[in-house]
N, C-alpha and C positions, 0 to 999 in steps of 0.2 A: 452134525446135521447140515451145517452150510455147506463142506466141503462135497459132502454126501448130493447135496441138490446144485450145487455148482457143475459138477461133475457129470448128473443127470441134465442138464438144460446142455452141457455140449454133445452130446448124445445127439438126443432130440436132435439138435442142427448138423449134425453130422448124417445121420436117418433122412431129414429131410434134403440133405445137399445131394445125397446118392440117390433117393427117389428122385429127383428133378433132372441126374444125369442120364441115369435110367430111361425113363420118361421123354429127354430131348433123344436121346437114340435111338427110339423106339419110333419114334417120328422119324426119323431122320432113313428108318428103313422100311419098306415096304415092299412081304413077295419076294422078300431074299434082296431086292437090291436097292442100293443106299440112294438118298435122292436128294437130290443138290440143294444147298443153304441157298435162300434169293440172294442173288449179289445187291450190290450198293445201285446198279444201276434200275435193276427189277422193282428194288424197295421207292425210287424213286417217281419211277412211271406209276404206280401202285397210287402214290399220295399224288402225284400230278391226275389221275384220272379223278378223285376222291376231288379234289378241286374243283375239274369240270364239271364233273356230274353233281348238279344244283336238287336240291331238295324241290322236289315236283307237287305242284297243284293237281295235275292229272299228265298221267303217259298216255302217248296214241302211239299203235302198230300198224305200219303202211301195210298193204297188199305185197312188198318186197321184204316182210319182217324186217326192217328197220323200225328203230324205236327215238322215237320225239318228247321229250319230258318239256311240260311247259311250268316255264320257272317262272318266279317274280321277274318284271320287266328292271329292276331297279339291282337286283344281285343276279342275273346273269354273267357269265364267266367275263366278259368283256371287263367289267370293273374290278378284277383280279392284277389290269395292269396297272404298278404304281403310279401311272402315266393317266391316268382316269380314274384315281380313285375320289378324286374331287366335282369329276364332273356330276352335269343335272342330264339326262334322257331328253336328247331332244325327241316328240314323236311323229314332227314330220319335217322337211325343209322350209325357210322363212318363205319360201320362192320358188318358181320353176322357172328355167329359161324358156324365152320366147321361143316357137316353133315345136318343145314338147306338147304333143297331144294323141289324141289318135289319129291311129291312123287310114289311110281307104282300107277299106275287105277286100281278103284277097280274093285271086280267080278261082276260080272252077279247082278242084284238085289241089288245093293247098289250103292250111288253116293255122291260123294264129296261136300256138296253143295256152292253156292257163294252167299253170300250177298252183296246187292244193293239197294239204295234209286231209285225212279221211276227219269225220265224225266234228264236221262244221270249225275244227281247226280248235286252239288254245281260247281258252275264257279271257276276258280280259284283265289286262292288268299284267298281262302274261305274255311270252313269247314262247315258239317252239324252239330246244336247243337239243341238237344228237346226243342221245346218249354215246356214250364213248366206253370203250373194251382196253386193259390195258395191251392185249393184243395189236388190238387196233393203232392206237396211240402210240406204238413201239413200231409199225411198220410207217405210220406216217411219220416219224422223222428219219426212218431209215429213208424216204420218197425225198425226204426234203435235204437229206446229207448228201446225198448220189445224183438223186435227177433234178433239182432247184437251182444246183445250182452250177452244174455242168451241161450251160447253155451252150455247145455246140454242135458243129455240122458232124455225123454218125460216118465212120471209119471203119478199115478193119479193125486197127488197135486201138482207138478211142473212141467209144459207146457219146450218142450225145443225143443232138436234138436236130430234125429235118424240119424245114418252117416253107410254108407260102403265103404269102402274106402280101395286105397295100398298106404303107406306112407313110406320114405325112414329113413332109421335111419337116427340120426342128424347128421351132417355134413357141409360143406363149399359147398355151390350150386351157380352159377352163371344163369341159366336158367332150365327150364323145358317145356315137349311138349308133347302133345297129340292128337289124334283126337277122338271126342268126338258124341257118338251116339246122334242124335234129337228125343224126347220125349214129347209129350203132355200131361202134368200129369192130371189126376182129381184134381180142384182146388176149395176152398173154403175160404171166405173171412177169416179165422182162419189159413190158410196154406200157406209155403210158400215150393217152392222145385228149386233144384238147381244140377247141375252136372258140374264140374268146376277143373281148375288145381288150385293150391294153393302155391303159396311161400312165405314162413316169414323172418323177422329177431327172434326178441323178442315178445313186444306187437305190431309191426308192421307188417303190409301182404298186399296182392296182388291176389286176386282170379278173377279170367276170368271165362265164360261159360254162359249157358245157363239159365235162370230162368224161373220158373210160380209163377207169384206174383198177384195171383188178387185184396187180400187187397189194395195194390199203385195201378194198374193198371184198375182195376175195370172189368177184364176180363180172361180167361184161354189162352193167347199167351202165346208163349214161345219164348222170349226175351230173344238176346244178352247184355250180361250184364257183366261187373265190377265193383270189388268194390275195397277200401282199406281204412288204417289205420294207424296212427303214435303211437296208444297210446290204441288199443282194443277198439276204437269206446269209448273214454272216451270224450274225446274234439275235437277228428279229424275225419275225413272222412266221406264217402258217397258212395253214388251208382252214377255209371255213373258219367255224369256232375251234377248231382245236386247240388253239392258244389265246388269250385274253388279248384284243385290238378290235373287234366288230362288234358296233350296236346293232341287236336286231330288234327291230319296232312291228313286223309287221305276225300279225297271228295263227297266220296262214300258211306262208309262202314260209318253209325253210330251209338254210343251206344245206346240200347235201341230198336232198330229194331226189328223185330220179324220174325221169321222162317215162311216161308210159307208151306213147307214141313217139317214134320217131319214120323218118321217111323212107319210102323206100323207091328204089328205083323204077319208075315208068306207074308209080301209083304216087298216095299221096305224100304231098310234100308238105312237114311240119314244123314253124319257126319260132322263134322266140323275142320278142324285141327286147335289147338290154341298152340301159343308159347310168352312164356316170358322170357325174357334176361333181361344180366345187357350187357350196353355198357360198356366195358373195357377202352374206352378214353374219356367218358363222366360221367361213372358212374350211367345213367341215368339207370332206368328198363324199357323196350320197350316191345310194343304187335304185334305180326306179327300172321295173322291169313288166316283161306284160303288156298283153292287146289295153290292160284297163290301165295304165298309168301307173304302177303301186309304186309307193315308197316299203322297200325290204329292210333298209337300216343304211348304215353309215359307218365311215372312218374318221372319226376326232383328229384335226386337227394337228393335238399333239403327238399324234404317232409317227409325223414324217418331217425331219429337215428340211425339203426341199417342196413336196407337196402340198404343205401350208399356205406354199405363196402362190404355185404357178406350175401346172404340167407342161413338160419340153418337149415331149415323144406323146406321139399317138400312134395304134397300130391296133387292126382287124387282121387275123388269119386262122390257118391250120397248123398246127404243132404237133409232132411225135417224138417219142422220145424211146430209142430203143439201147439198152444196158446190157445186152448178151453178145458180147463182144465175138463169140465163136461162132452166129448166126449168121452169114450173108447176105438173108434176105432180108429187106426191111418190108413193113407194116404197108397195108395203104391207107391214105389219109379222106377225109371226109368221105363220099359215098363209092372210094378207089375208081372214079373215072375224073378224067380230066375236063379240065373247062371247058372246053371244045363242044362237048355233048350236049350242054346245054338246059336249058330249064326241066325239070322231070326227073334227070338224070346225075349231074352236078352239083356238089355241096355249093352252099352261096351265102353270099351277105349281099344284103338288100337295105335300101335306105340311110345309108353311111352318112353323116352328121358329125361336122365338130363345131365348138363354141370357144369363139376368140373375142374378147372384150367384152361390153354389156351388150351387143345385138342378138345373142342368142342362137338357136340351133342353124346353121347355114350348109347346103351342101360344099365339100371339099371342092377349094379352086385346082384345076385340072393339072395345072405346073405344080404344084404340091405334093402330087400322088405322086409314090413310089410302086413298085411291083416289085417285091422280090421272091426267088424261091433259091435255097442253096443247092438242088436238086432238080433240075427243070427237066431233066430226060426222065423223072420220076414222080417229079408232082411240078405241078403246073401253077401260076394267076392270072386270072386277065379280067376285064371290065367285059358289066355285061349289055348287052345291046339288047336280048330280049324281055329283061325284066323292068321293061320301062312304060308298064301299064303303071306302075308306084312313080313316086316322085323322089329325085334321088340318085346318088348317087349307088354302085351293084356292080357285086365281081363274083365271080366263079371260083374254086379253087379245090386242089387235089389230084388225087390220080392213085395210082394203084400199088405202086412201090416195087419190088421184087428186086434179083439180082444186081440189076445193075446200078443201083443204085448208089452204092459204094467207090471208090472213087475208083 
């Protein structure tokens, strides 16, 4: 009898070892044709989205079907970096530098705009955070292995980045500010374009603003967007929340939103003001954006070697970025006419501000300002002379791009 029921239990496990082989084959085919095992790297993006994506108080669906899950303000993805797993949520800054406020209304034909999630925004307690695709999530590091970090001038043989830009000589900067024209760039899965304030230490930074990324996005919106870095996008950072470094505090406003208006040529012209600080009693870098002052959220402190103590680089411009090396032509940047043209018609930064010691926001001293464009027969910078109903400093910048633009 024992040998007899010995005999039968190897059975059993033999029946069930062939059903399970069976069974994974049978998976493994479908329609006649066999369909790939996830690799190690698929399985991975798979549990990195499972991360991101926070167990939700309630989701909101924008008018762009993008989707906003609002998470507890306390387990947001941010606290996922070991680098913050101690910290407390600050929920606003100890402080504002002098000179942030509002500002005058603009003229005739141009408006400040305000961003907002639909249906009165996240409950409190709460923040809005993108849901994330591992699609999604699998093409923004391919954004961040190719174009983050192949910051250069666009070639026949080496694909890069066209910039026009005013940058401050180097120096001790605690904050910088602008408001920033909205643009709908021509967009193609090869390009990517960007206008944004910038503050560094060393290989660490902080750029705010606007972007057209259809590669990630899969569309021509132009998305409110941040990014940063510990280390030149070597080992650290990301866009938005896609990776754990950004507290977001505020319940409304979130990364990754997209402009519903943006300006158009010889009509209305529509901007955005964005501001970034260091808190002076937290050390934190904070983002206040908006006609109404808001505090969006923050970067801790301990996320950057060098920006803990002190930003060296400050810079306002235009950015594109084109990766199709067999293409010749390049992209145009802000509304593709040149500075020249003038108010109505040329992308612009208006109201430019930096803060150096305790005095607070001050317009940039004039020997300070830089201009540069690495393509000036194709896009263009310059100071502007007719947006000086504001008070402030205001440059133009752009232009249209096309053949020649390569070298």
């Amino acid at each position: 009898m024992f040998c007899w029921g010995s005999l039968g239990l190897k059975m059993r496990l033999l029946l069930v070892g062939l059903a399970l082989f069976f069974l994974a084959v049978s998976h493994e085919v479908e329609g006649g044709r066999r369909r790939s095992v996830p690799s190690k790297e698929d399985l991975e993006l798979e549990r990195e989205v499972r991360r991101l994506n926070k167990p939700a108080v309630k989701s909101i669906k924008t008018t762009n079907n993008d989707i906003f899950d609002c998470v507890d303000i306390n387990k947001q993805p941010a606290f996922d970096n070991p680098l913050l797993q101690n910290l407390t949520v600050q929920l606003a800054p100890s402080g504002l530098p002098k000179g942030l406020g509002p500002k005058p209304p603009p003229p005739s034909g141009s408006q400040a705009w305000t961003l907002s999630i639909p249906d009165g925004g996240c409950p409190p307690g709460t923040v809005p955070i993108e849901r994330t695709t591992t699609s999604q999530l699998k093409k923004m590091k391919s954004f961040f292995q190719t174009q983050a970090k192949n910051f250069l001038p666009a070639d026949d043989a080496t694909p890069g980045y066209h910039v026009a830009a005013t940058r401050m000589a180097l120096g001790s900067y605690l904050g910088a500010q602008a408001s920033v024209s909205i643009h709908q760039e021509p967009a193609t899965d090869h390009q990517n374009h960007r206008a944004m304030v910038w503050v560094s230490g060393d290989t660490d930074y902080i750029q705010v603003g606007w972007m057209v990324n259809k590669g990630v996005y899969g569309d021509g919106k132009t998305r409110f967007f941040t990014m940063w870095t510990a280390d030149n996008f070597d080992t650290t950072g990301c866009m938005n929340t896609y990776c754990p470094g950004f507290v977001q505090v505020n319940s409304k406003i979130p990364l990754s939103i997209n402009f519903d208006q943006v300006s158009t040529v010889n009509g209305t012209q529509y901007d955005y003001p964005i501001t970034i600080f260091q808190d002076q009693s937290t050390l934190d870098w904070w983002l206040i954006a908006g006609p109404n002052i808001t505090a969006i959220g923050y970067w801790p402190k301990e996320l950057f070697p060098f920006l803990k103590m002190v930003a060296i680089h400050v810079e306002w411009g235009g950015y594109l970025y084109k990766d199709d090396a067999t293409s010749t032509t390049a992209p145009q940047m802000g509304s593709g006419l040149f500075p020249e043209q003038g108010y109505g018609k040329a992308a612009y930064f208006k109201q430019i501000q930096i803060v150096q010691g305790e005095g607070g926001f001050v317009d940039p001293p004039a020997d300070s300002v830089n201009l540069f464009s690495d393509r000036p027969q194709c896009y263009k910078v310059g100071p502007s002379a007719e947006l000086l109903f504001y008070t402030g400093y205001h440059f133009y910048y752009g232009g249209p791009g096309g053949d020649k633009c390569n070298p």
